[in-house]
C-alpha positions as CSV (number, residue, x, y, z in Angstrom):
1,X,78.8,50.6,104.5
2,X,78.9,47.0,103.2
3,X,77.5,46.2,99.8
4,X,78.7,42.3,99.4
5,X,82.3,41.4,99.7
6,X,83.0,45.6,99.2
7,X,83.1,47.7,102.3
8,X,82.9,50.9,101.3
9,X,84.1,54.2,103.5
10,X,83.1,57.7,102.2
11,X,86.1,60.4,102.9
12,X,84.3,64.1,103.8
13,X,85.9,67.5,103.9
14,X,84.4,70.1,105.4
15,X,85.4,73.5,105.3
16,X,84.2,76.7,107.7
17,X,84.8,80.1,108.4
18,X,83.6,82.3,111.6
19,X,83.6,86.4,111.6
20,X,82.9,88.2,115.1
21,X,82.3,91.9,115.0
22,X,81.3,94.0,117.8
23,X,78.9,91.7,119.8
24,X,77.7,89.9,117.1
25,X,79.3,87.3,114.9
26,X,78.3,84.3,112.4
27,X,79.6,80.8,111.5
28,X,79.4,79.2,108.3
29,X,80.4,75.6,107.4
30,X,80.2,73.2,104.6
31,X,80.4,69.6,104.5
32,X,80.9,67.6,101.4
33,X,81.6,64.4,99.5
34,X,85.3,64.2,98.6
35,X,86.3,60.5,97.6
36,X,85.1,56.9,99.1
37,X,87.7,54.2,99.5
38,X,86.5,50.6,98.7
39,X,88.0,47.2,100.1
40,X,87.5,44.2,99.3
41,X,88.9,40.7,98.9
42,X,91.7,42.4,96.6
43,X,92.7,45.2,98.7
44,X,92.1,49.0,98.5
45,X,91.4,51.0,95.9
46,X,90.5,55.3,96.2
47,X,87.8,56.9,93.9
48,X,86.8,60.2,93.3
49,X,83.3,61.1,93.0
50,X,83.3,60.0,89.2
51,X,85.0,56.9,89.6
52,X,88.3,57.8,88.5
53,X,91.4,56.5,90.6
54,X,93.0,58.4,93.2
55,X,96.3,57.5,95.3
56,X,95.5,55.9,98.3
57,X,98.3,56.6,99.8
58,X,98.4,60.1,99.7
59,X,94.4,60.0,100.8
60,X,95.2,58.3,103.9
61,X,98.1,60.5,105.1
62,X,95.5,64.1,104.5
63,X,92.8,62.6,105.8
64,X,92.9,61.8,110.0
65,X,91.7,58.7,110.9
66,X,91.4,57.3,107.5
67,X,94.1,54.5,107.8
68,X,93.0,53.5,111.2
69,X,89.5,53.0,109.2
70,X,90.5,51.3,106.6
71,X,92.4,48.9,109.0
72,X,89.8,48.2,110.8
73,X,87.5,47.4,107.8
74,X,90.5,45.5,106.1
75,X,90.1,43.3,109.0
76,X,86.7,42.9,109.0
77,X,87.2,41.8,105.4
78,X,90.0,39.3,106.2
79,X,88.3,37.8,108.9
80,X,85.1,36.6,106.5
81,X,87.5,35.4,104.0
82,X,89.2,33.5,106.7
């Protein structure tokens, strides 16, 4: 999401579990809001849901796909700056 110069991507986790017995069997997962990373014409930054700084470095090697994300919007942001 794009809200001015800030390009803003929001980081999920989702958790589930699954139990079969006999023929039967049930899944339950949950998906929620973990951090969002910002970037903008000064780089990167990681938040936590109440704005309080996280590594950014450590986000993007947990999360898969992250960095490849946040290159792609780092261009995007270099490009209008450009």
């Amino acid at each position: 999401m794009k809200v001015g110069e800030v390009t803003l991507v929001p980081v999920w986790e989702f958790h589930s579990s699954s139990m079969v017995r006999g023929d039967g069997g049930s899944f339950v997962g949950m998906k929620r809001a973990k951090a969002i990373v910002a970037l903008g014409p000064r780089g990167a930054v990681a938040l936590d849901l109440n704005g309080g700084a996280l590594c950014l470095n450590e986000l993007l090697e947990e999360v898969p796909g992250l960095k490849e994300l946040v290159a792609e919007a780092g261009r995007s942001v270099t490009k209008e700056k450009g």
